[in-house]
Residue frames as qw, qx, qy, qz and C-alpha x, y, z in Angstrom:
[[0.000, 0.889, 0.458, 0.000, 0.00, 0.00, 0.00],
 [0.520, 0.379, -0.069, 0.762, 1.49, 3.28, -0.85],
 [0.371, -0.519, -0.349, 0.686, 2.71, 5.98, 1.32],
 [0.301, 0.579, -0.103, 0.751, 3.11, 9.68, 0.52],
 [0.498, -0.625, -0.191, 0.570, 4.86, 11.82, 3.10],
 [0.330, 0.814, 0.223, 0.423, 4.27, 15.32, 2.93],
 [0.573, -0.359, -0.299, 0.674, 6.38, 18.45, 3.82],
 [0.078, 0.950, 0.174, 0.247, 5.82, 21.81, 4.69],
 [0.552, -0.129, -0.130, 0.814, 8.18, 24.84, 4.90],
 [0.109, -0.878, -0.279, 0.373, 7.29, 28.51, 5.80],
 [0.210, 0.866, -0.415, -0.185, 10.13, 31.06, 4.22],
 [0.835, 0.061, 0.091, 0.540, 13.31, 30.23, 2.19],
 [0.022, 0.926, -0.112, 0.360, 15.75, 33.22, 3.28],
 [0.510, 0.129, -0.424, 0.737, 18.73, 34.21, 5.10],
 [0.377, -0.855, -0.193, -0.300, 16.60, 35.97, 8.26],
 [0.209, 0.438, -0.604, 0.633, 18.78, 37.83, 10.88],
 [0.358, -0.152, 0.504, -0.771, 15.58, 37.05, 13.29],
 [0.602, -0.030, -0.580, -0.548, 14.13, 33.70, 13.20],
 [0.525, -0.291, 0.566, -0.565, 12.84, 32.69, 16.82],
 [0.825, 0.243, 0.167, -0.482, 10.29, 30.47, 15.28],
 [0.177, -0.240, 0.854, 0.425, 13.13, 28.75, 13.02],
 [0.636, 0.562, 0.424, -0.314, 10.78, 29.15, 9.67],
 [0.375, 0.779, -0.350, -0.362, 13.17, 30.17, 7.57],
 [0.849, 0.070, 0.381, 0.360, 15.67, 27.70, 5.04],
 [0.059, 0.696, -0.385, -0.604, 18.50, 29.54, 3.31],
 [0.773, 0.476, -0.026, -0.419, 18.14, 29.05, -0.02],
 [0.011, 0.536, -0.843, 0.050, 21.58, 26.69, -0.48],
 [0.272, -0.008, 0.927, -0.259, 20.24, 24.10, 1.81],
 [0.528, 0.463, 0.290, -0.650, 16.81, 24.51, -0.07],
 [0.558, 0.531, -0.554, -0.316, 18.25, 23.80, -3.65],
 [0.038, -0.391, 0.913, -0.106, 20.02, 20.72, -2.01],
 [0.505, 0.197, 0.697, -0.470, 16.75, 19.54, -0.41],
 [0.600, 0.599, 0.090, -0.523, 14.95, 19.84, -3.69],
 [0.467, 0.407, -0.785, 0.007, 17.80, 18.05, -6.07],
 [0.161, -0.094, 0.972, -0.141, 17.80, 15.39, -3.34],
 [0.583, 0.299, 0.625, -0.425, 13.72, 14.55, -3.45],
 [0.712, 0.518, -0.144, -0.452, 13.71, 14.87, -7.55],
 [0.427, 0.486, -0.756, -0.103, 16.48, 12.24, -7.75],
 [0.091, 0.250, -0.947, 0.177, 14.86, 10.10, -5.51],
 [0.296, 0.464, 0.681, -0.484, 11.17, 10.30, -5.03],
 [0.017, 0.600, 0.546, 0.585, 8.22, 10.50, -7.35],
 [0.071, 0.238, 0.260, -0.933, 6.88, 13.94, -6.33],
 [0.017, -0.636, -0.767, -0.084, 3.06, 14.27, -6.09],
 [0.122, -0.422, -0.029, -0.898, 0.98, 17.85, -6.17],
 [0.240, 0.268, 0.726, -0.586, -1.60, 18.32, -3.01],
 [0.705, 0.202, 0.244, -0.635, -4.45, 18.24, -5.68],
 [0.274, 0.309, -0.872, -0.261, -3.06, 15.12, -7.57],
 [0.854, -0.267, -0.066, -0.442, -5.60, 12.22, -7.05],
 [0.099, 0.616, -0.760, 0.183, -4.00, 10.37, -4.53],
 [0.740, -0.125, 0.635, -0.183, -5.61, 7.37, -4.11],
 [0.804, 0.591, 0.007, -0.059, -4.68, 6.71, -7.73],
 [0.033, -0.721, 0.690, -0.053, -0.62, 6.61, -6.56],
 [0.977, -0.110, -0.145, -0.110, 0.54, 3.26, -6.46],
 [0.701, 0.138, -0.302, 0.631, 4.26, 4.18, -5.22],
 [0.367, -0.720, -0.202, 0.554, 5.58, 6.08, -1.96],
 [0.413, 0.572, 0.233, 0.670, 5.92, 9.60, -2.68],
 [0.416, -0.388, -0.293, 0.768, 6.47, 12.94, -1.76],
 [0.015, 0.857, 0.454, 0.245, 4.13, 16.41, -1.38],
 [0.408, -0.113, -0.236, 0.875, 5.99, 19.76, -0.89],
 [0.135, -0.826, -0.493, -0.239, 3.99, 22.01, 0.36],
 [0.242, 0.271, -0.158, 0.918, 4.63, 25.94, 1.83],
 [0.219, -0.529, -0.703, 0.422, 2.64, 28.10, 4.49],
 [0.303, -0.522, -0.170, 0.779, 1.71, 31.63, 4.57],
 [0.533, 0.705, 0.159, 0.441, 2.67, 33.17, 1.34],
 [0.447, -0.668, 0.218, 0.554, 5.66, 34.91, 2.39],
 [0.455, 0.813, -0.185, -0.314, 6.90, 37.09, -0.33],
 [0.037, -0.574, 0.800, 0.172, 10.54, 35.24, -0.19],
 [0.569, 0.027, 0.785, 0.243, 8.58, 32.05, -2.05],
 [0.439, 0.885, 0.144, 0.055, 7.55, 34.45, -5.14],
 [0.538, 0.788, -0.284, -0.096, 11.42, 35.42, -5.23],
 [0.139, -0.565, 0.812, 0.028, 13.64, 32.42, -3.87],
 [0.530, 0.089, 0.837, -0.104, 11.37, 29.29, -4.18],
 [0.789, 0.562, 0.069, -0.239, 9.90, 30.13, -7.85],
 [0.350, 0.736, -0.566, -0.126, 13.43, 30.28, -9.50],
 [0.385, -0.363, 0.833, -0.160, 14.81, 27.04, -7.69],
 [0.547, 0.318, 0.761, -0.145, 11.63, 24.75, -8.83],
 [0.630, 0.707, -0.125, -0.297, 11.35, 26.55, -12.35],
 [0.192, 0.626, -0.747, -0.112, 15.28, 25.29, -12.89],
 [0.253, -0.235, 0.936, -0.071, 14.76, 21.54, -11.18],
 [0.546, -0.071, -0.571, -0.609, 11.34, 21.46, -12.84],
 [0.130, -0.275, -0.851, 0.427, 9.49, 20.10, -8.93],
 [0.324, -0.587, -0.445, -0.594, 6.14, 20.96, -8.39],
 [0.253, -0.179, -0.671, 0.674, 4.91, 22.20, -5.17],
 [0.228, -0.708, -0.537, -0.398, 2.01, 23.51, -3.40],
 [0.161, 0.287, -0.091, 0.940, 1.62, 26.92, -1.52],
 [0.281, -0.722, -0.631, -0.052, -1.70, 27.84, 1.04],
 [0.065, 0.566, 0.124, 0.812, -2.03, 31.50, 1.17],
 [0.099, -0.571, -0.656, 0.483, -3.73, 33.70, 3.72],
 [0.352, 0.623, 0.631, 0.299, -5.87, 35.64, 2.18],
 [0.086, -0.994, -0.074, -0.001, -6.53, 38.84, 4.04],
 [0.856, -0.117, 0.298, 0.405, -2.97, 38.79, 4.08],
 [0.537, -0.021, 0.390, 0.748, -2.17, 39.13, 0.88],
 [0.224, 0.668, 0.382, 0.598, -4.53, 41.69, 0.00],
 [0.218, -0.937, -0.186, -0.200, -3.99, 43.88, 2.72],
 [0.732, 0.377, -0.382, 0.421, -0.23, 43.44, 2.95],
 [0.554, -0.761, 0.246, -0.229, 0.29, 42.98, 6.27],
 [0.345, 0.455, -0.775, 0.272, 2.84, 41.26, 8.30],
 [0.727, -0.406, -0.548, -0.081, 2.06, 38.19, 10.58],
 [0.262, -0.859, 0.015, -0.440, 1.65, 38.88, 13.72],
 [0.824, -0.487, 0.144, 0.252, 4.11, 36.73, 15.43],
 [0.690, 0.419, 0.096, 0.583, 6.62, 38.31, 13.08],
 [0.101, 0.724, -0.191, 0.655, 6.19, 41.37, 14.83],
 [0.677, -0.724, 0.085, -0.101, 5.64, 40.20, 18.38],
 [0.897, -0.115, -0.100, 0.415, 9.08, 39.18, 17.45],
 [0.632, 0.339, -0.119, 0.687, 10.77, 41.84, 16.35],
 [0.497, -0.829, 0.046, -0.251, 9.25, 43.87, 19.66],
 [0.837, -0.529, -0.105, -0.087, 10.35, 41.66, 21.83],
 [0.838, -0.274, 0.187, 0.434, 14.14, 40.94, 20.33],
 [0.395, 0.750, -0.083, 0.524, 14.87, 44.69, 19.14],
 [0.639, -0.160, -0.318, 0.682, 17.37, 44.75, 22.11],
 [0.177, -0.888, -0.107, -0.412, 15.21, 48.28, 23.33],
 [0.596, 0.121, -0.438, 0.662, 17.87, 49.69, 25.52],
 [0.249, -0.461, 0.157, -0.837, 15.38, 52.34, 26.92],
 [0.607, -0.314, 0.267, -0.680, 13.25, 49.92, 28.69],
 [0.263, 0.190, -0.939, -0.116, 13.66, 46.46, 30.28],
 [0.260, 0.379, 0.831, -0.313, 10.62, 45.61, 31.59],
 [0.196, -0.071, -0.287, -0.935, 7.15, 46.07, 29.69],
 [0.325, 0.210, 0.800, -0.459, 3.96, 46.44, 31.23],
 [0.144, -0.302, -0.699, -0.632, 0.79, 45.52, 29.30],
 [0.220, 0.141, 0.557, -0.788, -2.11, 46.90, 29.98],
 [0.488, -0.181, -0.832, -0.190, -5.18, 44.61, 29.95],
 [0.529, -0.415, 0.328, -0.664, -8.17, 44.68, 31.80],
 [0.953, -0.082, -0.083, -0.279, -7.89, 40.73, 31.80],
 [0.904, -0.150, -0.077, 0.393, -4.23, 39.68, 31.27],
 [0.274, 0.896, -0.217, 0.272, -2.39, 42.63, 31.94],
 [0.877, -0.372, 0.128, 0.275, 0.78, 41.97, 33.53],
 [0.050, 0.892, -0.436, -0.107, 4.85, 43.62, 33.49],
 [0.994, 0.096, 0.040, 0.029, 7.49, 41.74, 31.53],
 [0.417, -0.794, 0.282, 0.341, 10.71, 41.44, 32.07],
 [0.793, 0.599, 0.085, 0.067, 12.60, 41.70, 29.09],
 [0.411, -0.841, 0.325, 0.137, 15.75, 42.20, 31.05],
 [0.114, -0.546, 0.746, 0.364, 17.97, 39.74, 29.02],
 [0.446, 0.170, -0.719, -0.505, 17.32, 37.09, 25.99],
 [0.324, -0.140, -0.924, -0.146, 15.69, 34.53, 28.27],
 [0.049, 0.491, 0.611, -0.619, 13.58, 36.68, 29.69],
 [0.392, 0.398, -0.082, -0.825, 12.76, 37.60, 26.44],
 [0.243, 0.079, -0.943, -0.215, 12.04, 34.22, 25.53],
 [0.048, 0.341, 0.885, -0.313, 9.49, 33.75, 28.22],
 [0.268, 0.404, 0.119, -0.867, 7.91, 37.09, 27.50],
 [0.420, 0.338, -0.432, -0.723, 7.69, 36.26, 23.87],
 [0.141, -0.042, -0.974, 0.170, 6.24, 32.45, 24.90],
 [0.141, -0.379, -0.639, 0.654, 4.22, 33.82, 26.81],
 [0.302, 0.557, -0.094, -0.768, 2.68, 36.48, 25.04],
 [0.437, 0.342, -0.634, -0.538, 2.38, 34.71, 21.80],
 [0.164, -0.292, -0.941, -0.046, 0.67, 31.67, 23.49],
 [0.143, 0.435, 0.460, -0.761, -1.85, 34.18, 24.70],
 [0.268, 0.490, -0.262, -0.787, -2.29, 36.02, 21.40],
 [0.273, -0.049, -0.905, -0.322, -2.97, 32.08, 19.59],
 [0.325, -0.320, -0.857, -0.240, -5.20, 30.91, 21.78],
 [0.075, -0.617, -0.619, 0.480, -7.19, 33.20, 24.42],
 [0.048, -0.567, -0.025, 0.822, -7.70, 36.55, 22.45],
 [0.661, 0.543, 0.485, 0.180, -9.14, 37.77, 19.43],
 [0.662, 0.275, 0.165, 0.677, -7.77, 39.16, 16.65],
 [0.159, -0.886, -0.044, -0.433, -9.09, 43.30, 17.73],
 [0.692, -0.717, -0.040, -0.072, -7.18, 42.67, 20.99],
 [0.878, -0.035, 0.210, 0.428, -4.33, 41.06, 19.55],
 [0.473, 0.653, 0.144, 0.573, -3.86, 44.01, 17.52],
 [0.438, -0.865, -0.067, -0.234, -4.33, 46.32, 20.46],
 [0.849, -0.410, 0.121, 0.311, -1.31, 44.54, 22.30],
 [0.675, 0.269, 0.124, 0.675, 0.90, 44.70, 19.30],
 [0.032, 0.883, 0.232, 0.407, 0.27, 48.18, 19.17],
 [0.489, -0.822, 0.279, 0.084, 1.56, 49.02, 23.15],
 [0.888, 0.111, 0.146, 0.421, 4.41, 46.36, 21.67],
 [0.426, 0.770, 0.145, 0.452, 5.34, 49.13, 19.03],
 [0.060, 0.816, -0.215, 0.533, 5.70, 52.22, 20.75],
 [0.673, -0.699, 0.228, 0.085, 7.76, 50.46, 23.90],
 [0.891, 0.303, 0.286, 0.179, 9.59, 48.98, 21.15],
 [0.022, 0.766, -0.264, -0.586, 10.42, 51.66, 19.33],
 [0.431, -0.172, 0.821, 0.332, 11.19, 49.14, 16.26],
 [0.306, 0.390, -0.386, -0.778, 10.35, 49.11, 12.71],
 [0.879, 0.300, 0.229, -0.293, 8.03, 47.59, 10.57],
 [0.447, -0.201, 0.746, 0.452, 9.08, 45.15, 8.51],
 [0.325, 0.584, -0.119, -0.734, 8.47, 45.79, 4.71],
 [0.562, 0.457, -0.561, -0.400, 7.45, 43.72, 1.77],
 [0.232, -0.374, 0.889, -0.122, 7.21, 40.68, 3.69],
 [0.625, 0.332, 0.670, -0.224, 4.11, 38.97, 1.98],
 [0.311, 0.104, 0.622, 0.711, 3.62, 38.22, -1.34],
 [0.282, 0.264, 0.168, -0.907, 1.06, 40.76, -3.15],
 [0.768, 0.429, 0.328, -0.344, -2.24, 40.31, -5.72],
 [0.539, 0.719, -0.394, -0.194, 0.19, 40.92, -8.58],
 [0.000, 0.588, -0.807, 0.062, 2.51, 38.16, -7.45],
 [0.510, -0.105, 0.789, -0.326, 0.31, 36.09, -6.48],
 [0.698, 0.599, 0.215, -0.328, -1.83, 36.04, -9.68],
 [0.378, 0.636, -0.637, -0.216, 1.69, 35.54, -11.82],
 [0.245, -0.446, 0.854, -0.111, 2.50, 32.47, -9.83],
 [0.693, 0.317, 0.495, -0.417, -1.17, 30.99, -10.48],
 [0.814, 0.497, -0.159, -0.256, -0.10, 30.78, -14.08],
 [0.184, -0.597, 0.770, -0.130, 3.07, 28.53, -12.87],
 [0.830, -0.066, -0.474, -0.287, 2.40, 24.68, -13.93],
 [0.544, 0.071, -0.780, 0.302, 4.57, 23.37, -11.23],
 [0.133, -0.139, 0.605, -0.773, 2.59, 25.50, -8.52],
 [0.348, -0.570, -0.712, -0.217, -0.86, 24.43, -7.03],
 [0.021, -0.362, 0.267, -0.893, -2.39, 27.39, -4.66],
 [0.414, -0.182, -0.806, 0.382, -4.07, 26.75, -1.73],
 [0.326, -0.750, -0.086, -0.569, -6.27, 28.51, 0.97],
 [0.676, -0.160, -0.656, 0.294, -5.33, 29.08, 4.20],
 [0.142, -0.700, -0.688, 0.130, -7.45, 31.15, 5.98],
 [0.248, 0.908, 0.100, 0.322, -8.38, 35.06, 6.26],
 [0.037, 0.862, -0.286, 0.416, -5.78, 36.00, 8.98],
 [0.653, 0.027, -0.710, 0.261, -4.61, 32.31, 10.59],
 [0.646, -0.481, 0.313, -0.503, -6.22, 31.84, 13.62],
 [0.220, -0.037, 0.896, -0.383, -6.23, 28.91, 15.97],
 [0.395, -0.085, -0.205, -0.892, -9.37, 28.17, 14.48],
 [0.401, -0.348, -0.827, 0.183, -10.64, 25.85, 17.38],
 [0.210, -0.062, -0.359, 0.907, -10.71, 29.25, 19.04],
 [0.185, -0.109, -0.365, -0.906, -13.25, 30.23, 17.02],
 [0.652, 0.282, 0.434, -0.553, -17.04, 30.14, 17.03],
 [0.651, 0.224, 0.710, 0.148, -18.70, 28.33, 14.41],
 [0.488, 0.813, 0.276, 0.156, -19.60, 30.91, 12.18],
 [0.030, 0.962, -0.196, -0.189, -16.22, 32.48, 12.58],
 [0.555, -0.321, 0.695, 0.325, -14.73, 29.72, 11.66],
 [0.538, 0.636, 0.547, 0.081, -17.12, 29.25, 8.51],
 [0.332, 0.932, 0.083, -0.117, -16.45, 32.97, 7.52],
 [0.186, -0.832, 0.416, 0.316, -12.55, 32.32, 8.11],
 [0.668, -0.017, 0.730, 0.142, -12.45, 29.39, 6.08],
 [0.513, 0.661, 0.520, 0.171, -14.99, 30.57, 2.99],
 [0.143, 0.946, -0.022, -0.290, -13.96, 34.22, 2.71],
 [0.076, -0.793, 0.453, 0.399, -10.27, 32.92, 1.95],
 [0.503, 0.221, 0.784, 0.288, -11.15, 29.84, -0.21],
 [0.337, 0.854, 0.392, 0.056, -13.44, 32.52, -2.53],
 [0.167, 0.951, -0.129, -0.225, -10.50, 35.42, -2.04],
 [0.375, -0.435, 0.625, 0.529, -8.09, 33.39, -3.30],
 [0.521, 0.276, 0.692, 0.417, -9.80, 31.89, -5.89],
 [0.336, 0.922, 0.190, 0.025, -11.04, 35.17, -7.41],
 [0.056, -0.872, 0.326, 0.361, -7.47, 36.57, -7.27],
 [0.185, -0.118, 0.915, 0.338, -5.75, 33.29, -9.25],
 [0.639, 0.288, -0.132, -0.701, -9.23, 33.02, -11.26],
 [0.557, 0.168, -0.791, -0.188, -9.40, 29.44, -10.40],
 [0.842, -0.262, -0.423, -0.209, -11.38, 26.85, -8.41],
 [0.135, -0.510, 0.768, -0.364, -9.30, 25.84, -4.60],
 [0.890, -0.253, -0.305, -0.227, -10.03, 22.60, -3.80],
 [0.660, 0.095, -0.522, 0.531, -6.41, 22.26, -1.42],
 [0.177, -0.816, 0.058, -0.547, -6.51, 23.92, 2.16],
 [0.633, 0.163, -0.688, 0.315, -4.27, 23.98, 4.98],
 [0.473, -0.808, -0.295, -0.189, -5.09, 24.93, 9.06],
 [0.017, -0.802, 0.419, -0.425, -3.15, 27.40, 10.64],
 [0.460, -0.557, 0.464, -0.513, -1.16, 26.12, 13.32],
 [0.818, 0.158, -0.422, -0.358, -2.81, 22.88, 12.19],
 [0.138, 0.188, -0.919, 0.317, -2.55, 20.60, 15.06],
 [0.587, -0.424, -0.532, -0.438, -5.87, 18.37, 15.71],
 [0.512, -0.606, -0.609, -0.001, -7.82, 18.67, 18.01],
 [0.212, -0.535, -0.169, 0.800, -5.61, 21.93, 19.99],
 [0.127, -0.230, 0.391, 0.882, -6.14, 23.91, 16.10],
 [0.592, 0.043, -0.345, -0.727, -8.86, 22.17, 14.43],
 [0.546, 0.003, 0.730, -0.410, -11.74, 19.55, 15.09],
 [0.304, 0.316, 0.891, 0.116, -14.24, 17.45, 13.50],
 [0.044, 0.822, 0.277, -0.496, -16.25, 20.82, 13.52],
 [0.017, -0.655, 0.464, 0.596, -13.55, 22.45, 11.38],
 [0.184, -0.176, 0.893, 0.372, -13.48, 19.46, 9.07],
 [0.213, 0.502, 0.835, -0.067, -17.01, 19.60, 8.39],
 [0.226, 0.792, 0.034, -0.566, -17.19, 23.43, 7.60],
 [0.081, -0.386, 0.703, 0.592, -13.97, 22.76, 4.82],
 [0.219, 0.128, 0.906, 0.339, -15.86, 19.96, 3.52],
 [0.289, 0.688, 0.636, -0.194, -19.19, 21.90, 2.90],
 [0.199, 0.839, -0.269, -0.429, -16.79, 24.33, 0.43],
 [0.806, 0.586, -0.054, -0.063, -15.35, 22.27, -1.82],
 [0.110, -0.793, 0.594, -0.084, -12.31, 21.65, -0.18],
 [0.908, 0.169, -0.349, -0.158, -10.64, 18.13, -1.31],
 [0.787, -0.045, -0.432, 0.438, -7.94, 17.85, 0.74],
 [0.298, -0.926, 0.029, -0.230, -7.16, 19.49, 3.90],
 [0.708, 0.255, -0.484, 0.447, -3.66, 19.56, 5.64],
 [0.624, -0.752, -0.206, -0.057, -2.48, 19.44, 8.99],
 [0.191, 0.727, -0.600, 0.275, 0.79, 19.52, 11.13],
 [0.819, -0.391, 0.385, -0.165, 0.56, 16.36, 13.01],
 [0.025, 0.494, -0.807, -0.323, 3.63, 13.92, 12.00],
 [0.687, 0.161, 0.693, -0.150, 2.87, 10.89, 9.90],
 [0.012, -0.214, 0.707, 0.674, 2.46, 9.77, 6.32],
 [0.716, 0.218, 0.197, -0.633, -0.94, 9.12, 4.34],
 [0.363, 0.007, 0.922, 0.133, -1.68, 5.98, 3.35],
 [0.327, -0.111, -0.573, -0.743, -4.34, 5.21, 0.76],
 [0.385, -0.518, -0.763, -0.027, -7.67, 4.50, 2.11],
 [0.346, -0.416, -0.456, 0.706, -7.12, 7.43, 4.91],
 [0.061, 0.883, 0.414, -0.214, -9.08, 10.60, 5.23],
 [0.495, 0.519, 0.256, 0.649, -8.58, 13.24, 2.81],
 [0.015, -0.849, -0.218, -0.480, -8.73, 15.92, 5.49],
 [0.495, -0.840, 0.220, 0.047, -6.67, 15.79, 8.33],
 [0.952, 0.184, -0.183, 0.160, -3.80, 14.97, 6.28],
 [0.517, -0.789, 0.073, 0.322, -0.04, 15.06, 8.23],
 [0.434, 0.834, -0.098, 0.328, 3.09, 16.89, 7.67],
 [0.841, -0.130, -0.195, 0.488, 6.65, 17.19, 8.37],
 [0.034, -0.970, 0.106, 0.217, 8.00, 20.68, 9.29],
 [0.889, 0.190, -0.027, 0.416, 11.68, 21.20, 7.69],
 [0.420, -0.791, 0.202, 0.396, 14.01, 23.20, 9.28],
 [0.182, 0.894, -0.408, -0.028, 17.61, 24.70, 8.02],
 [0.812, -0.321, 0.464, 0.149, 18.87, 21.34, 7.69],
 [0.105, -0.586, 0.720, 0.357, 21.98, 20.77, 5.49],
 [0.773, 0.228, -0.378, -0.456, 22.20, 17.75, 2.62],
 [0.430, 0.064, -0.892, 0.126, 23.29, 15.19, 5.00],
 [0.135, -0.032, 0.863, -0.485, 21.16, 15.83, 7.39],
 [0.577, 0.150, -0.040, -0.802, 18.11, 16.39, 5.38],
 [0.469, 0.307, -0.790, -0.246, 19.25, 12.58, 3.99],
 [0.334, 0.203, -0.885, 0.255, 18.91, 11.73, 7.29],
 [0.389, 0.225, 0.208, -0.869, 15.65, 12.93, 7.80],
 [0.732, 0.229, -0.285, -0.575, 14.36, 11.56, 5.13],
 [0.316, 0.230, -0.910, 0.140, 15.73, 8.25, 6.06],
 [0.099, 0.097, 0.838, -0.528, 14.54, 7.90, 9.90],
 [0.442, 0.223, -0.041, -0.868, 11.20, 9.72, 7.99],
 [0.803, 0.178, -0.393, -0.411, 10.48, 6.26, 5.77],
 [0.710, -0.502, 0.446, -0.212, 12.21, 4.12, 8.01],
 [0.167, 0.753, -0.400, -0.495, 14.45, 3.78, 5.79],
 [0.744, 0.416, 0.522, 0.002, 12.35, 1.69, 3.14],
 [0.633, 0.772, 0.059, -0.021, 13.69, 3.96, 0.37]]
């Protein structure tokens, strides 16, 4: 019975500030990508996959960061790999920056005016101490597990906001891809676009109908911007049951969504639901260790 084992990756880039470790410099990226075409059949996430009949492999991307519109097209145009991409909508048409991108670069813009910061919150206010890097670790923990899962997005913004001006620190600029980028890529055979919601929530967090509206609004604004059909969508965060439910899996499936992706580890077999499917994160791993990844990954059948 065949396997496919899928992976997802957030940014290819040389970041001076990657807490989160999302990024892959584009080196180790090319490597990765030359290793999986010389050794795996690569599959798309809207390929019919119960028609596979050999293990394979699904590359898939988060976000739409701008740096896979100019480091990840050129790479996969030259090796000739397909891969598949899940947007956030509001996102990209209102070219923002995710918000844990800036709670980072608050937290770790080494503000020399002020080591403690106090939010103010009539629920979780509370002074952090932001006195040295692992106290800005907890802060930013700490804060950012708030901001995922107890708050909504008006509040969240509210926070960032005090963030800023204690901060003092700059926006970052150009960090999402736009409409115009996105809509070039859409005419890309090797790409398949995705939805992946309007502004990535937690979207267990949610009510029902705010899940419904985050789900449909960005399955409808992508497809009107790529003037094609989504049937691929991934869930923020995308761990069952803490991210998404049964609940969640029932809204997708009443949009036309064929396949849904998660972040739990694991490979999909044939026969297996077409909606919680799992994923491997990949990190800034080198070509031996990526080998070796991919090894312990198939247990090393291939």
């Amino acid at each position: 019975m065949s396997e496919i084992l899928t992976l997802y990756y957030h940014r290819v880039n040389d970041l001076k500030n990657d807490y989160n470790l999302l990024a892959v410099i584009k080196e180790n990226f090319k490597q990765q990508m030359l290793y999986l075409k010389k050794n795996y059949n690569i599959v798309r996430a809207d390929d019919d996959w119960e028609s596979i009949d050999i293990n394979s492999v699904c590359i898939t991307f988060d976000d739409g960061y701008r740096d896979f519109y100019l480091n990840v097209i050129p790479i996969i145009n030259e090796i000739e790999i397909p891969v598949s991409i899940f947007v956030t909508g509001g996102i990209v048409e209102e070219i923002h920056e995710f918000w844990w991108d800036e709670l980072e670069d608050y937290i770790f813009c080494n503000n020399e005016n002020s080591h403690r910061f106090e939010l103010i919150d009539d629920e979780y206010g509370y002074t952090f101490d932001m006195s040295s890097y692992a106290h800005q670790k907890d802060s930013y923990n700490s804060i950012h597990f708030m901001m995922k899962n107890l708050i909504d997005s008006k509040k969240r913004s509210r926070w960032l906001e005090q963030l800023r001006t204690w901060s003092k620190a700059e926006h970052r600029v150009d960090e999402i891809m736009n409409v115009g980028e996105l809509q070039e890529i859409s005419h890309n055979p090797l790409i398949t676009i995705g939805a992946h919601t309007m502004t990535h929530p937690s979207l267990k967090t949610l009510s029902g109908e705010e899940q419904r509206s985050e789900i449909y609004r960005s399955i409808e604004t992508i497809g009107d911007i790529i003037q094609r059909e989504v049937c691929v969508f991934s869930y923020p965060f995308g761990q069952k049951e803490f991210d998404f439910d049964t609940n969640t899996i029932a809204i997708v499936r009443e949009h036309g969504v064929e396949k849904a992706f998660s972040t739990n580890s694991g490979t999909w077999t044939a026969g297996e639901g077409m909606y919680d499917i799992p994923r491997i994160c990949v990190r800034d791993w080198g070509l031996w260790e990526f080998k070796e990844k991919m090894n312990e990954l198939w247990g090393k059948r291939q």
